[in-house]
C-alpha positions as CSV (number, residue, x, y, z in Angstrom):
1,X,2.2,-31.7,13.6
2,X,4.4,-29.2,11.6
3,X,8.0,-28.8,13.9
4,X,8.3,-25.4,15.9
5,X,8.9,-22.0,13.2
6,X,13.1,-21.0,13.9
7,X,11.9,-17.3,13.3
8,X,15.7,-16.0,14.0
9,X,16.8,-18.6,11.5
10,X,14.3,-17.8,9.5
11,X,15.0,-13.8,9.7
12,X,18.4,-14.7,8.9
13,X,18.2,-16.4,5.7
14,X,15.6,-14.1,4.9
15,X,18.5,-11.5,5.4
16,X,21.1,-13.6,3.4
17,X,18.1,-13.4,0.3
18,X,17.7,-10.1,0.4
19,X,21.4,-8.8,0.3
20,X,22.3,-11.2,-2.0
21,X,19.8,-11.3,-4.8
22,X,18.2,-8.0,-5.1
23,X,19.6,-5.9,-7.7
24,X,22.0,-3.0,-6.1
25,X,20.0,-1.0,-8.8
26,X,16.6,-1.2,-7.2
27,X,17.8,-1.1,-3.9
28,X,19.3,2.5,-4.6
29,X,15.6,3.7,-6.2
30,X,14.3,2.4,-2.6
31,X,17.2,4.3,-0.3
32,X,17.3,7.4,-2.4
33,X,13.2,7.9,-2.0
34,X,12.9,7.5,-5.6
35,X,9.3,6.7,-7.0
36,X,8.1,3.3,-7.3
37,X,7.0,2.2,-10.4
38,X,5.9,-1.3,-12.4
39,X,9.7,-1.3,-14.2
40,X,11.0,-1.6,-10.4
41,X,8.6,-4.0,-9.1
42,X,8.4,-6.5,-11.8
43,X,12.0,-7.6,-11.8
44,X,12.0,-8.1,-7.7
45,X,8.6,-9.8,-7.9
46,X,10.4,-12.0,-10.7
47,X,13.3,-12.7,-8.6
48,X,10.8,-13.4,-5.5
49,X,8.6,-16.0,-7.7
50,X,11.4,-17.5,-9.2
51,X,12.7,-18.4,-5.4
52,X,9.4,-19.9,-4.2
53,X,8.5,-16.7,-2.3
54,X,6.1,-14.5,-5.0
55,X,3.4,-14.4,-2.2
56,X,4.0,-14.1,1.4
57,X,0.8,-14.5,2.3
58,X,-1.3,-17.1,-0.3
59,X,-1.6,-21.0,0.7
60,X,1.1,-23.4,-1.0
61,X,-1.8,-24.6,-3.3
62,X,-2.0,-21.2,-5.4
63,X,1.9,-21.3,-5.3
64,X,2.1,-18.9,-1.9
65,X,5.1,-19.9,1.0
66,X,2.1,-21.0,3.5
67,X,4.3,-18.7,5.8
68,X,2.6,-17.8,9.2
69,X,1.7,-14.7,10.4
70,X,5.2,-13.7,12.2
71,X,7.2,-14.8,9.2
72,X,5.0,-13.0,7.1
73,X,6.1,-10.2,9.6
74,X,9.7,-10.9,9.7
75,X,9.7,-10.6,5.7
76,X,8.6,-7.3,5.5
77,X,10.3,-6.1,8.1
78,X,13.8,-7.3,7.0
79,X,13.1,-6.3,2.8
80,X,12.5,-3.0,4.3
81,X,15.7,-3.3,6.5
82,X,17.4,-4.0,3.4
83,X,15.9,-1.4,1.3
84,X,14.5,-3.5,-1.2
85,X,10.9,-2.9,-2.4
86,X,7.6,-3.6,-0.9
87,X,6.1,-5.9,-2.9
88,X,3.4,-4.1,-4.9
89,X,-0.1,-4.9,-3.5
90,X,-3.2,-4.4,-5.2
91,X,-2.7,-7.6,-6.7
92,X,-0.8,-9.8,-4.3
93,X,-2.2,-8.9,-1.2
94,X,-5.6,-6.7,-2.1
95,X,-7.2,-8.7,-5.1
96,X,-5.4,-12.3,-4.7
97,X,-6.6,-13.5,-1.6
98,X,-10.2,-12.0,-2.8
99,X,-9.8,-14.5,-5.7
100,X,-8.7,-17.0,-3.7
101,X,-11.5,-17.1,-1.4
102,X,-14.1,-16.3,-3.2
103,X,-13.7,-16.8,-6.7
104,X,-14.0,-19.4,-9.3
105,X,-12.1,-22.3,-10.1
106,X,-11.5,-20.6,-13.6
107,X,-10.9,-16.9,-12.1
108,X,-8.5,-19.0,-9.8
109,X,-6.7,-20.6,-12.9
110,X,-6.5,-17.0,-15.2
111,X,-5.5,-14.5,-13.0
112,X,-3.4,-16.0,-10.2
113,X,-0.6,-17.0,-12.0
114,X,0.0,-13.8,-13.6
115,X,-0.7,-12.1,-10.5
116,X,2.0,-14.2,-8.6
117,X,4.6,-14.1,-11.2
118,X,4.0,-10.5,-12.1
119,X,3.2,-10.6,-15.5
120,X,-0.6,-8.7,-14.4
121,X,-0.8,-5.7,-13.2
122,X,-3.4,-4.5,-10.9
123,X,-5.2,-1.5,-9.7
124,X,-7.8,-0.3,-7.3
125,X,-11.4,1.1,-8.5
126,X,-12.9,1.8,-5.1
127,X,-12.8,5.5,-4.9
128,X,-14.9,7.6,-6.9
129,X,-15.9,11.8,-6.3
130,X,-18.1,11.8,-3.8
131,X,-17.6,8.5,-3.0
132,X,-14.2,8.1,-1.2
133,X,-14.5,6.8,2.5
134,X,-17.9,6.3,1.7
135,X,-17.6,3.4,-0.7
136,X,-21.4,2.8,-0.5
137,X,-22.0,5.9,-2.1
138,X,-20.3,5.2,-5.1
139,X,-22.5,5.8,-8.6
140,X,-20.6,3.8,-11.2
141,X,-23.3,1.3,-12.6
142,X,-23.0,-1.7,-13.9
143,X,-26.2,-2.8,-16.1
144,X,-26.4,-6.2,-17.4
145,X,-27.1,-7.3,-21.0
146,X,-26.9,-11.2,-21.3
147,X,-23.4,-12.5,-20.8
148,X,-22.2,-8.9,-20.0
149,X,-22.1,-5.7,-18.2
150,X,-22.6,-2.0,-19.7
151,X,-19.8,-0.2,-16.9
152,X,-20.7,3.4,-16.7
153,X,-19.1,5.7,-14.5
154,X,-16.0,7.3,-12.8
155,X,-13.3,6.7,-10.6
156,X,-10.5,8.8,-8.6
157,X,-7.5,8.8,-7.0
158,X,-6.6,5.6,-8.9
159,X,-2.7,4.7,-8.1
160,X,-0.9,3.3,-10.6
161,X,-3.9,2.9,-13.5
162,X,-1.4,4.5,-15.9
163,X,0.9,0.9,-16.0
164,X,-1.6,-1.5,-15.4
165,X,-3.4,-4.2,-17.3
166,X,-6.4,-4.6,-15.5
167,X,-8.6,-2.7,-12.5
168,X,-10.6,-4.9,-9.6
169,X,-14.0,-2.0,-10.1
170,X,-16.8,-2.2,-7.3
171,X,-19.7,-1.7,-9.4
172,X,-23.6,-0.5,-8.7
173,X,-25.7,-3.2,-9.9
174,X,-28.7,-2.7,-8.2
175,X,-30.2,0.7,-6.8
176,X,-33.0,-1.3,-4.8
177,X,-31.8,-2.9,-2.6
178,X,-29.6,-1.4,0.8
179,X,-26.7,0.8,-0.9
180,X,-24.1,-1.7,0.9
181,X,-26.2,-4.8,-1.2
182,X,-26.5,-3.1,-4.5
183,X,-22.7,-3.7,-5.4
184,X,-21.1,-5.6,-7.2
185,X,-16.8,-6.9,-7.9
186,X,-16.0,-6.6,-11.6
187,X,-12.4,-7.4,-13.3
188,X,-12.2,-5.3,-15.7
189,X,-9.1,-4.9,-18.4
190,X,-8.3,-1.3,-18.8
191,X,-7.5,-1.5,-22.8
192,X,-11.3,-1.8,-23.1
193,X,-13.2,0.7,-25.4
194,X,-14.6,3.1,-23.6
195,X,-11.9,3.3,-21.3
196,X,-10.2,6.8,-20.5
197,X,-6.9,7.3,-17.7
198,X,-6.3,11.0,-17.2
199,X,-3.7,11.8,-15.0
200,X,-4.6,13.7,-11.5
201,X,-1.4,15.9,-10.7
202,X,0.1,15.9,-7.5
203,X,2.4,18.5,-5.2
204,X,5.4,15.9,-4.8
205,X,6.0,15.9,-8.8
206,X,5.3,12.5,-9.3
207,X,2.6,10.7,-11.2
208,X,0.8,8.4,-8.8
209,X,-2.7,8.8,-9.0
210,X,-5.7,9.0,-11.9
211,X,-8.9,9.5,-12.5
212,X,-10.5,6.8,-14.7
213,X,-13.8,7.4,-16.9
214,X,-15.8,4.2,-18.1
215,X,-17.9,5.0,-20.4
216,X,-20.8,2.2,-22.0
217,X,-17.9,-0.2,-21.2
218,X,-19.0,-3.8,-21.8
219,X,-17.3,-6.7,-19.1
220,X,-17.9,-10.0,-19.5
221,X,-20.6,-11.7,-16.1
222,X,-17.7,-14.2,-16.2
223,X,-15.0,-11.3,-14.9
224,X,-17.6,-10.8,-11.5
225,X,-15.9,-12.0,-9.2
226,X,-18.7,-13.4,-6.4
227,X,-22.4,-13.0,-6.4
228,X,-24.1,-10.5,-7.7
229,X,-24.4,-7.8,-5.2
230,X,-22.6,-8.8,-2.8
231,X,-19.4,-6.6,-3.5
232,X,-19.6,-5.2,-0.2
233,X,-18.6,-7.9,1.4
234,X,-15.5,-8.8,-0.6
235,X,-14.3,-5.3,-0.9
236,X,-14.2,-5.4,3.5
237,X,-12.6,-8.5,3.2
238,X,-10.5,-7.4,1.0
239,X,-9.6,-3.9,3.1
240,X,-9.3,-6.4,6.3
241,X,-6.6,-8.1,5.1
242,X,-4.5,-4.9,5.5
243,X,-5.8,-4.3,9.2
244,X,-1.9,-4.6,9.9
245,X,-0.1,-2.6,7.5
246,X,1.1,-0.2,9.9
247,X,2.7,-2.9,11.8
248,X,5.3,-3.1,10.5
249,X,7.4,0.4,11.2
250,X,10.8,-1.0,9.5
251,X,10.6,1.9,7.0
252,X,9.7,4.3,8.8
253,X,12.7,3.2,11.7
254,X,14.8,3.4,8.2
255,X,13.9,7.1,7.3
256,X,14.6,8.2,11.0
257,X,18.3,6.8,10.6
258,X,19.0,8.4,7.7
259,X,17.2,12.2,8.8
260,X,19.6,11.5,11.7
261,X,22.4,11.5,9.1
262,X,21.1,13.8,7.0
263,X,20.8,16.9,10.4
264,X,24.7,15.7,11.2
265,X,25.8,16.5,7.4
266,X,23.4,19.3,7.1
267,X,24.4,21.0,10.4
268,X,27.4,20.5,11.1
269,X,29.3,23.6,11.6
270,X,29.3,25.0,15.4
271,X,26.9,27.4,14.1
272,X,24.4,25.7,13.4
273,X,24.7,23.7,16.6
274,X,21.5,25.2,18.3
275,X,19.2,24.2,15.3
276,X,20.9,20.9,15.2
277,X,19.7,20.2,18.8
278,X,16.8,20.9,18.7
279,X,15.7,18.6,15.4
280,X,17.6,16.1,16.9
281,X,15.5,16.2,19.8
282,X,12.4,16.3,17.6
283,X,13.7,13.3,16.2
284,X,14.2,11.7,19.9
285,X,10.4,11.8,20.4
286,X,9.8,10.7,17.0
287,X,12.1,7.5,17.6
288,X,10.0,6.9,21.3
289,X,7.1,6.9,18.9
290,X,8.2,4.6,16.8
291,X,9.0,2.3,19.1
292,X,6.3,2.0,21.0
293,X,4.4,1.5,17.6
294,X,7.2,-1.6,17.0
295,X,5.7,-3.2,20.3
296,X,2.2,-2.6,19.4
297,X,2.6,-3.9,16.1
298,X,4.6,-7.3,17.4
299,X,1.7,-7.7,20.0
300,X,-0.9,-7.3,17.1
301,X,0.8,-9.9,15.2
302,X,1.0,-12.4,18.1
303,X,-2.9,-11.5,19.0
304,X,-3.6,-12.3,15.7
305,X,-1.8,-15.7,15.4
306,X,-3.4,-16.7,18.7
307,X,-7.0,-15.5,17.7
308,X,-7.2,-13.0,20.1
309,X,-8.8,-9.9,19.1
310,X,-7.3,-7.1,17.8
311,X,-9.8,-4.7,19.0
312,X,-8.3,-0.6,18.8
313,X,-4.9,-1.6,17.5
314,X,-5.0,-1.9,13.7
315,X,-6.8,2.1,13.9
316,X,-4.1,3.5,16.9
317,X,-1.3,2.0,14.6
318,X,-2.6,3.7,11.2
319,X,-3.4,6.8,13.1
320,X,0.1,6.4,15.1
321,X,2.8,5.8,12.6
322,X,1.1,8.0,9.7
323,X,1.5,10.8,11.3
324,X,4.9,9.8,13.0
325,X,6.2,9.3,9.9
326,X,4.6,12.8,8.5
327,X,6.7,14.2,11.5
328,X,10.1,12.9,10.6
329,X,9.5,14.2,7.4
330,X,9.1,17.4,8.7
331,X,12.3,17.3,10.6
332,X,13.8,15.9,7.2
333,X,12.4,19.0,5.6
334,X,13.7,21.4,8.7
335,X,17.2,20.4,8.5
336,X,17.6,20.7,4.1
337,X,14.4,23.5,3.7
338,X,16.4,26.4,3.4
339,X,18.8,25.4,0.7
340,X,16.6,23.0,-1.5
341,X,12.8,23.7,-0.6
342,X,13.8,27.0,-3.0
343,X,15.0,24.8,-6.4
344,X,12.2,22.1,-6.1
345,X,10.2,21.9,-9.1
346,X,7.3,19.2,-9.9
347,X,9.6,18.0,-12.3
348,X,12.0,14.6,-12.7
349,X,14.6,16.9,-13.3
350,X,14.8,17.2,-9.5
351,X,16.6,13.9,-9.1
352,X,19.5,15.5,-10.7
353,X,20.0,18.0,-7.6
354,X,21.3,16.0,-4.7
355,X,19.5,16.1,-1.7
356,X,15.7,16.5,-3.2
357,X,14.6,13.9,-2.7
358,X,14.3,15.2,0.7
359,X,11.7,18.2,-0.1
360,X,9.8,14.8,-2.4
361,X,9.5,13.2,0.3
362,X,8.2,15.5,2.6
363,X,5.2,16.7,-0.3
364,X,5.1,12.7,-0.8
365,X,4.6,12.1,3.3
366,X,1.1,14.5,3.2
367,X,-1.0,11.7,1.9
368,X,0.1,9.3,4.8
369,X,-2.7,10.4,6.6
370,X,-5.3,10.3,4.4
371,X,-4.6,6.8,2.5
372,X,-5.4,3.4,4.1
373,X,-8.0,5.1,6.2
374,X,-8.0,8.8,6.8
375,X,-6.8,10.0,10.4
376,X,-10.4,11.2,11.1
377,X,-11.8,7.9,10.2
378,X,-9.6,6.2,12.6
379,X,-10.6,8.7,15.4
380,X,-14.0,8.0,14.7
381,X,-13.2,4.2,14.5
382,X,-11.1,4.7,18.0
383,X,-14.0,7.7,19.9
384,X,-16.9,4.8,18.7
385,X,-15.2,1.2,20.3
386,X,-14.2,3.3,23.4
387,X,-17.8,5.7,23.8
388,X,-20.1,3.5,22.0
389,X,-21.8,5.3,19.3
């Protein structure tokens, strides 16, 4: 029997890592709200694999920490403590543990190493027009000619397809059957023929998202990952193993402290004292938010470890700290508005005017509660387990 986890030990030397080996560099792109971007994340997820600790969440046999739940936890609440980068996802925690559980022994051996040591770069082709929460909808359609598939189709709102290698696609392979059985999980390599990225602007400036055309794009049967068909089911796993993303509030605890800082510098004269009160006591209810959300989110963790279930929390903690965090933005945006809302331009020349990156992150914080889950869907989610349907 495996001795009893030291987790304030182990929150300690997770602590003593982060401090001491990620780059001051990175650090500042993550403190000063700057985008994210592969040339960020690859040298931290090089750092991370190099130390035994490339995937958080993966068993020691595909070269993962075999970390519990809490630690997992701990991890991401201390990196983000620290201000150094969430790892990126779509291939560590999104596709990865897909592959892992249900793909083959040689999906397992060609694309989990260069997920793990960051060498692969991953993006999402779920969403399509028309088809966003509704992933059954979707009308990309892969046809089959011997050892491969003819991809035809769109997809939108792709992050991060403009730096990647490769995109994990749900596919229509069948139009017979039930529109959740006719799908199907294809790997495809986005330097394919018949591949086009098109960038789909956005009001924060920065280049996030895509839309990706695929058109008579051949994939080899061997990059379906799975059964045919049976995409559905690995694209829930898949969106289950986020169910506590919004657990962890660390960041979100971070960007309060520094709005805090930000209304004292902004406001400081006695003039400006009324205005100063009152977003500071915006940012008071904001904080009791939060904090309730940092309970919630340790008793989801400890429900999960002990396989109780998790029932309404992983939706009221989406819904919860989304729009928390849009709030604190707002206050963010309140207290710097009126001198810098004025000189923003959807341009990267704004990271040479100090104090931006406030007005970014506000336009950034608008998406918070649509991604993961819309706020709707997780009212409807919430009104259905408590009402019935």
């Amino acid at each position: 029997m495996a001795a009893p986890v030291d987790y304030e030990a182990f929150r300690a030397e997770v602590r003593d890592f982060a401090m001491s080996r990620c780059p001051p560099e990175i650090r500042a792109v993550v403190a000063t709200y700057r985008k994210l971007s592969r040339k960020i994340w690859y040298p931290w997820q090089k750092i991370l694999f190099e130390h035994g600790w490339g995937a958080p969440g993966w068993p020691k046999q595909y070269g993962g920490t075999g970390w519990d739940l809490k630690q997992r936890h701990i991890f991401d609440e201390v990196m983000a403590e620290c201000d150094c980068p969430p790892q990126y996802h779509h291939g560590l925690r999104h596709l990865g543990p897909v592959i892992i559980e249900f793909g083959s022994e040689e999906q397992k051996q060609r694309f989990l190493p260069g997920i793990l040591n960051g060498t692969d770069w991953w993006c999402q082709g779920y969403s399509e027009p028309g088809a966003g929460s509704d992933l059954a909808s979707l009308r990309t359609t892969a046809r089959r000619e011997g050892d491969e598939y003819v991809v035809e189709g769109q997809k939108t709102w792709t992050s991060h397809a403009q730096e990647s290698d490769w995109m994990y696609t749900l596919v229509r392979t069948s139009k017979e059957a039930k529109k959740q059985q006719g799908i199907s999980l294809l790997l495809i390599p986005l330097n394919s023929p018949g591949i086009t990225i098109r960038p789909i602007r956005t009001i924060d400036g920065w280049h996030h998202v895509n839309e990706v055309f695929l058109d008579q794009v051949r994939v080899p049967v061997a990059n379906r990952v799975g059964e045919e068909g049976q995409g559905w089911t690995y694209g829930k796993f898949l969106l289950e193993r986020e169910r506590l993303g919004g657990a962890n509030v660390a960041p979100a605890m971070k960007n309060l402290e520094r709005t805090r800082a930000l209304i004292e510098r902004e406001l400081a004269s006695p003039a400006q004292a009324p205005k100063r009160a009152s977003l500071e006591e915006r940012l008071l209810l904001a904080e009791a938010e939060l904090r309730g959300a940092q309970a919630l989110g340790q008793e989801a963790v400890a429900a999960t470890m002990e396989g109780r279930p998790l029932g309404l929390l992983p939706s009221v903690l989406k819904l919860g700290t989304s729009v928390t965090a849009q709030h604190v933005s707002e206050i963010a945006l309140d207290a710097v508005g009126e001198r810098l809302a004025p000189r923003f331009r959807p341009t990267s020349a704004n990271a040479e005017a100090p104090g931006i990156e406030w007005v970014q992150n506000y336009l950034y914080g608008r998406v918070r509660t649509i991604y993961g889950g819309s706020s709707e869907v997780q009212k409807n989610v919430i009104a259905k387990q408590l009402f019935g349907s």
